[in-house]
C-alpha positions in Angstrom: -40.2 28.9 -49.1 -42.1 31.9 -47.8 -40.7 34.4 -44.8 -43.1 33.2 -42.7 -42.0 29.8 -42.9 -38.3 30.6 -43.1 -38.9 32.3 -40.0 -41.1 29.3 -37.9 -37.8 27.4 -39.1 -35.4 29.9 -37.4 -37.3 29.6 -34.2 -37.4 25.8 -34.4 -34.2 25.0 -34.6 -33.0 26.4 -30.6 -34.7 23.0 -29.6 -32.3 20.4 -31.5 -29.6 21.2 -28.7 -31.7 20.1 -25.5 -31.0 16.5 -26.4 -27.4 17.0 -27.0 -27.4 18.4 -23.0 -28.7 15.2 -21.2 -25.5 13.4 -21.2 -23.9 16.1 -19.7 -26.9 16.6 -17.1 -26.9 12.8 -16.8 -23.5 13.4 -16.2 -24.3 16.4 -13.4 -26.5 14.0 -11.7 -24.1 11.0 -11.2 -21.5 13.3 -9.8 -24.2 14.9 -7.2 -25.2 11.5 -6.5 -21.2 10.5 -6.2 -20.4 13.8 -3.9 -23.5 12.6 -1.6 -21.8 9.6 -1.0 -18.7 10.8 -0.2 -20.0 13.2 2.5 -22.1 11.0 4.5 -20.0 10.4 7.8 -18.7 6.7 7.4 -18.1 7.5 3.2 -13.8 6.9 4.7 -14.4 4.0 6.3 -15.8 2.0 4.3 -13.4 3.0 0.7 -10.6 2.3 3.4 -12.1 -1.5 4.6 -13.7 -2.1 0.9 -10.6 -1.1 -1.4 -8.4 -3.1 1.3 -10.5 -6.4 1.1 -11.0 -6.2 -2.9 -6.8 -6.1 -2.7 -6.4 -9.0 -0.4 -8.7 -11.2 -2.1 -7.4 -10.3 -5.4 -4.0 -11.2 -3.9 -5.4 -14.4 -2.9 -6.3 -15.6 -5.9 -3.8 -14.3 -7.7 -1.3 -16.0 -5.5 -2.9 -19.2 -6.4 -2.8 -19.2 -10.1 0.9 -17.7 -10.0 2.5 -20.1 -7.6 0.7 -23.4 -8.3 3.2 -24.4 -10.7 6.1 -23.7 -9.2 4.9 -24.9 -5.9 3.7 -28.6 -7.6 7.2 -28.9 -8.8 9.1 -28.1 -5.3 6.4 -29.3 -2.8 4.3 -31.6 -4.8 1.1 -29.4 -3.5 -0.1 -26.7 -6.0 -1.8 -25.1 -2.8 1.7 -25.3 -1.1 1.7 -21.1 -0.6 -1.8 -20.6 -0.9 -2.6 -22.1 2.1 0.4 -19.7 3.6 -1.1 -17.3 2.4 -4.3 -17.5 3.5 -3.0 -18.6 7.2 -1.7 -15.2 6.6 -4.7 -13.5 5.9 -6.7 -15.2 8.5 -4.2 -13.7 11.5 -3.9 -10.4 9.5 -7.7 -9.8 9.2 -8.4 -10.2 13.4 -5.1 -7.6 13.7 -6.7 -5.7 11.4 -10.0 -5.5 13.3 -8.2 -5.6 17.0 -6.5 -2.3 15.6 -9.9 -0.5 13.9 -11.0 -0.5 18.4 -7.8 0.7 19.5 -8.1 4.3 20.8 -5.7 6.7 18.6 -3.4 6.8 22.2 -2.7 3.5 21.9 -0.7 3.8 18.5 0.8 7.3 19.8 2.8 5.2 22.7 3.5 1.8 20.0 5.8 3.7 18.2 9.0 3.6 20.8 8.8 -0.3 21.5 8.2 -1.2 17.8 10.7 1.2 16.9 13.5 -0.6 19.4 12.3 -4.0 18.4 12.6 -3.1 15.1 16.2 -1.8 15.3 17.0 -5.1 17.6 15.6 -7.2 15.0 17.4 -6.0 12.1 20.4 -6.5 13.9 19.7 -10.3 14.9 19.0 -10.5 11.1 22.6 -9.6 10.1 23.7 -12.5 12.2 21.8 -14.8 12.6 19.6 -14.3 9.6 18.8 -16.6 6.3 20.6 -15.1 3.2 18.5 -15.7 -0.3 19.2 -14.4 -3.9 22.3 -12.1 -2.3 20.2 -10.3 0.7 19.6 -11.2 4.2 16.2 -10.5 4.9 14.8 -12.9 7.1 14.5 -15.0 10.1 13.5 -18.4 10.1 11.7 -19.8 13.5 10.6 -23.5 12.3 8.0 -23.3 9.6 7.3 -19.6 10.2 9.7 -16.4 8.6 10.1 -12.9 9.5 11.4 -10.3 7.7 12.1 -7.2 10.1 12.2 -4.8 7.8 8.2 -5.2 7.4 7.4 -4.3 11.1 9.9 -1.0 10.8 8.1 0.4 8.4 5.3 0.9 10.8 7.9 1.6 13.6 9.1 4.7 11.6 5.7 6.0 10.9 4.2 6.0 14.2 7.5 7.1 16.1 8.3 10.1 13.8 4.4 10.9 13.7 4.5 11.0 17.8 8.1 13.2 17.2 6.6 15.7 15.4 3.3 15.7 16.7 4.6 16.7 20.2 7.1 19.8 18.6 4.1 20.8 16.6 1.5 21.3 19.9 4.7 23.3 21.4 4.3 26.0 18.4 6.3 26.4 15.0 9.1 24.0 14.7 12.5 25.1 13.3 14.2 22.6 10.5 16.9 21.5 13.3 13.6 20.4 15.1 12.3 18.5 12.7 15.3 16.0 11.4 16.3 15.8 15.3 16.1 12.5 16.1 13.7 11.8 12.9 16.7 11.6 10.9 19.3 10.1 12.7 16.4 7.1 13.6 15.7 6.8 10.1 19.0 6.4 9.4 19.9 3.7 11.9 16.5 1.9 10.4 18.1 2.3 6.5 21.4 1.3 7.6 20.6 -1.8 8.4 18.0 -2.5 6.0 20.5 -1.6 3.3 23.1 -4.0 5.0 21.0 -6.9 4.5 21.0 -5.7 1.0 17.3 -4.5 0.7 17.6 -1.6 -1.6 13.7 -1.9 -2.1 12.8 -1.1 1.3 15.0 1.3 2.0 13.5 3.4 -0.7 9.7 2.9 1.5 11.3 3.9 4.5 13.0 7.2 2.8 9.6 8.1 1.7 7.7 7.5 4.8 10.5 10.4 6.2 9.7 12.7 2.9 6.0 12.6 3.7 6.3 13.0 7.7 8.4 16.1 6.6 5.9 17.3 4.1 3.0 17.5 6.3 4.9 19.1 9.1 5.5 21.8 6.5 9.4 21.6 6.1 11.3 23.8 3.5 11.7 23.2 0.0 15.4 23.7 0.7 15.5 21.7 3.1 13.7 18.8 0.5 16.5 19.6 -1.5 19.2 18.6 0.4 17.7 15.5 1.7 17.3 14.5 -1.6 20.9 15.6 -2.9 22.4 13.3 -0.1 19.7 10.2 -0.8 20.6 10.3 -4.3 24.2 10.5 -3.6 24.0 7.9 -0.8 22.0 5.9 -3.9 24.9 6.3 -6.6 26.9 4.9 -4.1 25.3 1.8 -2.9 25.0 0.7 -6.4 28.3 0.9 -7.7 29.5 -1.2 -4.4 27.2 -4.2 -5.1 27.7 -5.7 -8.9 24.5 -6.8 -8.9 23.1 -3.3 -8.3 24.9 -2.2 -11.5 23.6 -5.0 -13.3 20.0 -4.1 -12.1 20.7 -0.7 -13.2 21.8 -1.2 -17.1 18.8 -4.6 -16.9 16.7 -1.2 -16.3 18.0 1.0 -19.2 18.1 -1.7 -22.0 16.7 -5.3 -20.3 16.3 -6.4 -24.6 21.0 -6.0 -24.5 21.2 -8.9 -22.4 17.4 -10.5 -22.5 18.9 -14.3 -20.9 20.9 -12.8 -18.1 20.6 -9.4 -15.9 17.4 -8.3 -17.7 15.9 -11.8 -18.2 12.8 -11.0 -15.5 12.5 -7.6 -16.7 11.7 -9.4 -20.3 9.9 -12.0 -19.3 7.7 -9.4 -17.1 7.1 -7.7 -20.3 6.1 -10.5 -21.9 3.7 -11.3 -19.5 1.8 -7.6 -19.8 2.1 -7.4 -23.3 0.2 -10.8 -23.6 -3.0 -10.1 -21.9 -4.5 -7.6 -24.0 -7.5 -6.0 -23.2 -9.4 -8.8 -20.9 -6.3 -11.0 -20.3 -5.6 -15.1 -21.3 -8.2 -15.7 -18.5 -8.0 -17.0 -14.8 -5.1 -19.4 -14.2 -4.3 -18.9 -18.1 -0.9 -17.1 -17.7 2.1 -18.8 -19.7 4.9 -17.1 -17.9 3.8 -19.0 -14.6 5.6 -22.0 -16.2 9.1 -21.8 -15.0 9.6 -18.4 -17.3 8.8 -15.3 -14.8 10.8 -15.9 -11.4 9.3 -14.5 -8.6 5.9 -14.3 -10.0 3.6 -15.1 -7.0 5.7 -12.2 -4.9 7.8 -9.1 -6.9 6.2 -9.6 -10.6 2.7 -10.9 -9.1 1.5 -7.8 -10.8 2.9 -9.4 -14.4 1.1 -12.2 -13.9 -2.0 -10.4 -13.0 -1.8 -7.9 -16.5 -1.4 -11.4 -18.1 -4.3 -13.3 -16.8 -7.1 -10.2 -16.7 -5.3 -8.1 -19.0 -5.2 -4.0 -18.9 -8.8 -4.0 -17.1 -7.6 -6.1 -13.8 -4.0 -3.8 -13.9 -6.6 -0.7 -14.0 -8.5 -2.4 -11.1 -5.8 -2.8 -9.0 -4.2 0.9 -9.9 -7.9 2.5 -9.2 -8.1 0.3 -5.9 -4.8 1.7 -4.8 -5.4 5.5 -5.9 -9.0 5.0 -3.7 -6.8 3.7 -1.1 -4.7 6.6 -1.1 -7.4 8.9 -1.6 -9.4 7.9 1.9 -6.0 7.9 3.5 -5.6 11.6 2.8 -9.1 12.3 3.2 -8.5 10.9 7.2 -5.8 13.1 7.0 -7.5 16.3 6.3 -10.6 15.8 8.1 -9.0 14.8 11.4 -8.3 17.7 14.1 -5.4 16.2 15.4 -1.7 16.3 14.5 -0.2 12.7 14.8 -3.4 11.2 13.2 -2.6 13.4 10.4 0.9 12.9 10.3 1.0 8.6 10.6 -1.8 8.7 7.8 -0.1 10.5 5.2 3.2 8.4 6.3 0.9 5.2 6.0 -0.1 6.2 2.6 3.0 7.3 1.4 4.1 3.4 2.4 1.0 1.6 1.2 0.8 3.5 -1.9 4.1 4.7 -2.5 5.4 0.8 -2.5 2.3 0.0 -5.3 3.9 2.2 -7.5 7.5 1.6 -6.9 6.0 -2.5 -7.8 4.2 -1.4 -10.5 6.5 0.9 -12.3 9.2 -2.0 -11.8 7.1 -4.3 -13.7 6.3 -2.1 -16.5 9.9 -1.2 -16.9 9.8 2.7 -16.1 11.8 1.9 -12.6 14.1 -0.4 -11.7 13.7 -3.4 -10.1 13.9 -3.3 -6.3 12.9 -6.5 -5.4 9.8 -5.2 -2.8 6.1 -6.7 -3.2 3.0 -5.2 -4.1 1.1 -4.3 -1.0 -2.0 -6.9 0.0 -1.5 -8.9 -3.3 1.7 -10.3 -3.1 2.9 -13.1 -1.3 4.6 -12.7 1.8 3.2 -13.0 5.4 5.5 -10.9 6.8 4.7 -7.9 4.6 1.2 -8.6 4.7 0.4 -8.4 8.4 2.1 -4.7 9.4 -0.2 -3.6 6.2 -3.1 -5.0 7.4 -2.4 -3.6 11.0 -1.8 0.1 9.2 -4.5 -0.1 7.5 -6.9 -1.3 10.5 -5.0 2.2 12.3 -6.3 3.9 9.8 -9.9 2.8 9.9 -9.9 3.6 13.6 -8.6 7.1 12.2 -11.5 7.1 10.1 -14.3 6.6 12.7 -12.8 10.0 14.5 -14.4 12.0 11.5 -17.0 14.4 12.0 -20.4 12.6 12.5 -18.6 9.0 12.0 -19.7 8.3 15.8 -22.5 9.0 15.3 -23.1 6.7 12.4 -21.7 4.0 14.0 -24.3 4.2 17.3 -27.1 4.7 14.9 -26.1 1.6 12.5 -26.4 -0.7 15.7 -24.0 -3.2 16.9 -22.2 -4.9 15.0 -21.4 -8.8 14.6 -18.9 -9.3 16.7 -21.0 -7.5 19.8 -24.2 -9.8 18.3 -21.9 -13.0 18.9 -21.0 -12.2 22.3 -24.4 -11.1 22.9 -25.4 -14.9 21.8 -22.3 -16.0 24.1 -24.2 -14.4 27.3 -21.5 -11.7 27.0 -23.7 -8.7 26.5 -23.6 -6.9 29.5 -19.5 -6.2 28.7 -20.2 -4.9 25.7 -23.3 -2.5 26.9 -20.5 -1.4 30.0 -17.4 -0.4 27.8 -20.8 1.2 25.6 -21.3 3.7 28.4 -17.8 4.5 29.8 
């Protein structure tokens, strides 16, 4: 070959790499297109209303496939909690939208009367309460059941985000400020939850007081020491209660005693290591069949790796981490103190108790016995979640520009059917005040 050629051959060969670089620029472009998105106005909003109705109707249908067996044999109606269920959802969802118009000085003032209904309830529960599976959770008022622990969980969040809210628009707050009366009313709340034997709960309430202390900017010492006594006030409460300590060794080795303390740990197992990639299919699952107890409410999310496999678990973790996500993002773009306060605390409860459900099920915690948020069974958990998570959508329209968007998009259906009703001019009047 002649230097000439040799040469034109150097020079060629610079252009081979331009078509190695479009999948990165490809790559550039979906991630400008993806940071777009996320800055128009009404961006938190909608992750907040989209990931929470993707949850609930997963929940729904998951709740039918893992509860139609066991609901044939003790009701003789494979819809038996379904329907529950979905009488749930269809209060839940008008709480939910009732709370996205609420003005943000609505939920400042809630927090005291929840708070002392809460505390009143929890005590009525330890009397007069319905004891199940060695804890006394619940309430029972004809065909309906509460469990007051659900409610405090909101109680605690908006009354220690209204406690520290007010200290923090006085100036710096000292430590002594902070845990004065946050922790004694925490306490009170714990108390009694862990009375009733809720171990599960307690935990969600203890990290709804972490993250209202987080964001308030508390010490690292002072973290420490909370935590010191928690986990002592932990070792303690488990070696009173033999069940506790079963739970706890179930946890370490469930496979040493696979028919007795760590026989739903096993059979959970089971259940995700069956699905594979894609799952056994809708309504396929196996361990539905008097194997997995508890599987339309603690190990829901068993039956759900069992039926869609690793890619429905994935959907459900990426729903919740976009959940959490839009949650913080209200938090940091909001100029005000308790919205960013009760939405971290709301997170850290919505989120927080996903992966406390999660990790249970795939053996890397113990089992607490609490459900997994909007996909579990459970009226009573599911309508203070719903209600959070409408708070946090009314949060959301407070962004910068999210007004805006919403005069701009036009009204929306509920003000088109009162304007069809003849109720238009109300609308148009609350419009201008």
């Amino acid at each position: 070959m002649s230097t000439a050629t040799g040469e034109r051959a150097e020079r060629a060969e610079p252009a081979r790499p331009a078509a190695t670089q479009q999948p990165s620029t490809w790559a550039r472009e979906r991630l400008g297109t993806l940071k777009e998105l996320l800055d128009k106005p009404l961006a938190t909003y909608y992750l907040i209303l989209g990931c929470s109705l993707l949850l609930l109707a997963l929940g729904l249908m998951m709740v039918l496939s893992a509860s139609s067996i066991e609901a044939m044999q003790e009701t003789g109606n494979p819809f038996y909690w379904f329907i529950k269920q979905s009488l749930s959802a269809a209060v839940g969802l008008p709480i939910m939208w009732f709370f996205t118009q609420l003005p943000y000085r609505f939920f400042r003032w809630m927090g005291y009367p929840l708070m002392a209904l809460s505390i009143i309830a929890l005590v009525l529960v330890l009397f007069i309460g319905s004891s199940e599976l060695g804890a006394q959770r619940w309430i029972y008022f004809g065909p309906f059941t509460v469990q007051p622990s659900e409610p405090a969980k909101l109680g605690l969040a908006l009354w220690g985000a209204d406690l520290l809210a007010r200290r923090v628009r006085k100036g710096r707050i000292e430590w002594r400020q902070m845990l004065i009366p946050l922790l004694p009313g925490t306490a009170i709340l714990a108390i009694l939850v862990m009375l009733g034997s809720d171990l599960g709960t307690t935990l969600v309430l203890f990290l709804i007081f972490l993250a209202l202390l987080w964001v308030v900017g508390a010490p690292v010492k002072l973290f420490g020491g909370i935590l010191s006594l928690a986990v002592l006030a932990a070792v303690i409460m488990i070696t009173v209660e033999p069940y506790r300590l079963a739970r706890v060794g179930a946890f370490l080795d469930p496979w040493a005693d696979a028919q007795g303390a760590g026989y739903q740990a096993v059979q959970g197992q089971i259940a995700m290591g069956s699905g594979g990639w894609f799952g056994l299919g809708l309504g396929s699952s196996r361990q539905k069949w008097d194997w997995l107890p508890h599987g339309e409410s603690d190990f829901i999310f068993a039956i759900l790796g069992e039926e869609l496999g690793l890619m429905g678990t994935l959907l459900v973790v990426a729903l919740f981490g976009l959940l959490g996500y839009a949650g913080l993002r209200v938090a940091s773009r909001v100029n005000d103190a308790f919205v960013r306060l009760v939405s971290v605390a709301v997170v850290a409860w919505v989120v927080g108790q996903a992966i406390v459900n999660m990790g249970a099920v795939l053996g890397v915690l113990p089992i607490t016995g609490i459900p997994l948020p909007l996909v579990s069974y459970g009226g009573s958990a599911l309508l203070p979640t719903l209600a959070a998570l409408g708070m946090l959508l009314s949060f959301a329209k407070r962004e910068p520009g999210a007004r805006e968007a919403l005069a701009a998009r036009g009204p929306g259906p509920a003000v088109r059917a009162l304007s069809w009703l003849g109720l238009g001019g109300m609308t148009r009047g609350r419009g201008r005040r």
